[in-house]
C-alpha positions, 0 to 999 in steps of 0.5 A: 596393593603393594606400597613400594610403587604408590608415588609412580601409581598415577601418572600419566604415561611417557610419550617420547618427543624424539621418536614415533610410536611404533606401530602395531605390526612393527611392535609384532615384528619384533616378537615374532619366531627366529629361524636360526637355521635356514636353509637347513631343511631342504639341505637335510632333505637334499642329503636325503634323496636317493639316486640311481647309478647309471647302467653300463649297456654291452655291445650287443645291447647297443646293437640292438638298440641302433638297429631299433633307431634305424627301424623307427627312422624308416617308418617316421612317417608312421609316427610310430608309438614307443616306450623309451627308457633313459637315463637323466643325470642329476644335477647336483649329486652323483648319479641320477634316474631312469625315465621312460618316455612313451608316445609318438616320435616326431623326429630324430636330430643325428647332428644332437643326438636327441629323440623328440617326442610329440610332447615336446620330451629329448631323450638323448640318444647315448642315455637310452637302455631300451625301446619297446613298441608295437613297431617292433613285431615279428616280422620287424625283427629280420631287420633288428 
């Protein structure tokens, strides 16, 4: 052993009068992992993630798609079942995506522009690029 600490060797441990013994877990927290950047991931993966650009319907599209309404609001009482696609702004970056909402319509507010489906789902009206269903048939079409 080496001779340089011998007078130190054997005595008893210091024990401060003006400060507690820290316990355990405070000791462990001193010595646990720093995150110097936090934050930063989910900003990374926000950066990230991809949007859709919003698709510009011409005139006849947004012909056929009123006259889609105005069928679906003749036959309400039906609960006709659809397919409606819409466009979902994002609300942090520019541009947004394409959801497409299917099951039975249980109303239609023209004073908000919106569609509500039996599941709870508003699909604004001025978001929607297309409807399909079964209630537009054949012979459905001389009205559309």
């Amino acid at each position: 052993m080496n001779k340089k600490y011998e007078n130190i060797l054997n005595h008893k441990r210091h024990y401060s009068l003006s400060h507690p013994k820290m316990s355990n877990e405070k000791r462990a927290a001193q010595f646990a992992p720093f995150a110097a950047l936090t934050g930063f991931e989910d900003k990374a993966n926000e950066t990230a993630r991809q949007t859709q650009q919003r698709i510009i319907i011409d005139e006849n599209e947004i012909d056929l798609i009123n006259n889609k309404l105005k069928l679906i609001e003749f036959k309400l009482n039906e609960q006709p079942t659809v397919k409606i696609t819409y466009f979902e702004k994002d609300a942090f970056k520019e541009g947004g995506k394409y959801i497409t909402a299917a099951g039975c319509i249980q109303s239609i507010d023209l004073l908000n522009s919106n569609i509500l489906m039996s599941d709870g789902t508003k699909v604004p009206v001025n978001d929607i690029i297309d409807i399909d269903g079964d209630i537009f048939t054949v012979e459905d079409n001389s009205i559309i």
